[in-house]
matplotlib code that plots the C-alpha trace (Angstrom):
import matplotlib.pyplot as plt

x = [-30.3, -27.4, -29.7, -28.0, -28.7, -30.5, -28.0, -27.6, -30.3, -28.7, -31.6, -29.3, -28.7, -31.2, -34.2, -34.5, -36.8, -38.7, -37.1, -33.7, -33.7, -35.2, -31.8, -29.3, -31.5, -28.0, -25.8, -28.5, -29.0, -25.4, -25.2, -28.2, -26.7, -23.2, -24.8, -27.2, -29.5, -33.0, -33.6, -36.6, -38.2, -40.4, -43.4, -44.3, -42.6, -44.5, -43.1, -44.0, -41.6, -38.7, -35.5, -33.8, -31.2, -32.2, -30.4, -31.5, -35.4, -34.6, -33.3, -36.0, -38.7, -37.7, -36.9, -40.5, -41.9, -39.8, -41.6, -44.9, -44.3, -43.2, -46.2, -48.4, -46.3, -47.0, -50.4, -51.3, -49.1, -51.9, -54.6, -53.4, -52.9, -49.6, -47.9, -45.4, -41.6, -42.1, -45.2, -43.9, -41.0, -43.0, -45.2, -42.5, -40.6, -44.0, -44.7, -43.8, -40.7, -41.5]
y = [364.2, 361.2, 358.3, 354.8, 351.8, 349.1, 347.2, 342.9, 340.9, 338.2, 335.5, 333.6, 336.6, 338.7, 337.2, 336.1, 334.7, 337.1, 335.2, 335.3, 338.7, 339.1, 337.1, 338.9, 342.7, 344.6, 342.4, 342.2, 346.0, 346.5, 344.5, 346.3, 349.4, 348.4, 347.1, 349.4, 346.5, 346.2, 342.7, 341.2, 339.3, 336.7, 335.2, 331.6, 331.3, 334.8, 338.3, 340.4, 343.5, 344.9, 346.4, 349.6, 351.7, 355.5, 357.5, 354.7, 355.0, 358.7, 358.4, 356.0, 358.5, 361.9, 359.6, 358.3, 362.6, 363.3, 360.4, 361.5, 365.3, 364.6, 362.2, 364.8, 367.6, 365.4, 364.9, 368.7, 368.9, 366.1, 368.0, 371.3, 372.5, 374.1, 377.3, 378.3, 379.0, 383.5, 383.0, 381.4, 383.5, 386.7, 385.8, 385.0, 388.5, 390.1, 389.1, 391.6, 391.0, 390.8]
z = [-21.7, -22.0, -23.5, -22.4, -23.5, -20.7, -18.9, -20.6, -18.3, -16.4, -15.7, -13.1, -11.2, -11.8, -11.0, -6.9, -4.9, -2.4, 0.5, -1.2, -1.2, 2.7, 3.7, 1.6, 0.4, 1.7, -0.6, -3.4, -3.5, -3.3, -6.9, -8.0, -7.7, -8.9, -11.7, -12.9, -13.8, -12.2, -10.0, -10.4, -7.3, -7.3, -5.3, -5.9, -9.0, -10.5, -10.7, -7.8, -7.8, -9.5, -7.3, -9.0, -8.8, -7.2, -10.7, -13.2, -11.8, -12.3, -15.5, -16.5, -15.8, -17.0, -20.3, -19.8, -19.4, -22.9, -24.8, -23.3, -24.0, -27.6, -27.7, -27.0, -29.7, -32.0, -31.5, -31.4, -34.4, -36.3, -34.7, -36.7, -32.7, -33.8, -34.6, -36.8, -35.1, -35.8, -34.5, -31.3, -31.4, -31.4, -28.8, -26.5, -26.7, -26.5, -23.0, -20.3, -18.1, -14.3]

ax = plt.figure().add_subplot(projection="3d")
ax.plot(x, y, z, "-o")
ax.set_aspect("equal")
plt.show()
């Protein structure tokens, strides 16, 4: 998996209004997805949603699945819930072939 590094934040442009973005969500999506940068909308003054791009909310999750599984190997691996690499090894080519 190609890690990149989050797109530079741009306060002026990428935080809008809720009502900006109802007048102008084909040009502001446009940027979003030109940009790669998420846009943040706003609701009396407050943080209401963020606007991102399809392959970067993609990317952003199957990056989020790989922390989480390596979270959870490394836990098992504290808990003593691990096995050695032969031992893996073996049990894999011992399994019958459908």
């Amino acid at each position: 998996m190609e890690v990149r590094e989050l797109r530079h934040f741009r306060v002026e442009e990428d935080i809008q209004p809720v009502s900006a973005f109802r007048s102008n969500a084909a040009k502001l999506i446009g940027r979003v997805q030109a940009s790669k940068r998420a846009l943040v909308l706003t609701q009396r003054g407050r943080s209401a949603a963020v606007v991102l791009d399809a392959s970067e909310y993609d990317r952003l999750i199957e990056e989020l699945e790989l922390l989480r599984d390596i979270h959870r190997s490394n836990s098992q691996i504290a808990a003593g819930k691990s096995i050695t690499e032969s031992r893996a090894r073996k049990a894999l080519l011992s399994k019958p072939k459908r």
